[in-house]
C-alpha angles and dihedrals in degrees: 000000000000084000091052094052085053100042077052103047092046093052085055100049089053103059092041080062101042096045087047093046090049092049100056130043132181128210135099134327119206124162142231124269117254088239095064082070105132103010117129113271121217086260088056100251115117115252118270121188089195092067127081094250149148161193119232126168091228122356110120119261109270091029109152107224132193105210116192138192108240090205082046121024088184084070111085143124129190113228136172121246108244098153151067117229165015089195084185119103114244088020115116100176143017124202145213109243094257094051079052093046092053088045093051101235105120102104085044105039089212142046129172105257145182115221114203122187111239094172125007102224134228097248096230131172115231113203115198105175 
């Protein structure tokens, strides 16, 4: 009996780590160049820097995400993955202009961030033409 309630409670514990570790990441932000405004993102949408959006190597299109300053945990914005990247190495997340803008990393390019999953999107590919 008393094997079986560890053997439980381990099993438990487990999966609350692994689900929180999954859910959150922490690396660099950096955001996307003002020239890159109406190019054809990875969903299918054209990017607008005016939108809270972003690039993720793998989150599915349409996942909410939470992204937070590391220096400053107040600072944070929610943006939609639309994108495909960062394809720099120690970058997590790249973001429009106005998701920059909300984080506060406009006059540096780049902050250390954690990305933490709101809403796990449909992946969904977006054709506009």
């Amino acid at each position: 009996m008393r094997k079986s309630v560890t053997l439980l409670i381990t099993g438990v514990l487990c999966l609350l780590f692994t689900f929180s570790a999954s859910a959150q990441e922490k690396g660099i932000a950096s955001y996307y160049h003002d020239s890159l405004e109406g190019l054809q993102m990875a969903n299918g949408d054209y990017y607008d820097p005016a939108q809270l959006t972003c690039a993720h190597l793998s989150l599915p299109f349409g996942t909410v995400v939470k992204i937070a300053s590391v220096d400053n945990p107040d600072q944070s914005v929610m943006a939609i993955v639309t994108d495909r990247g960062p394809f720099v190495d120690g970058r997590i997340v790249d973001l429009s202009r106005s998701a920059a803008e909300e984080l506060g990393i406009i006059e540096d390019g780049i902050t250390e961030v954690v990305v933490a999953v709101v809403k796990v999107g449909d992946n969904k590919y977006n054709p506009k033409d």
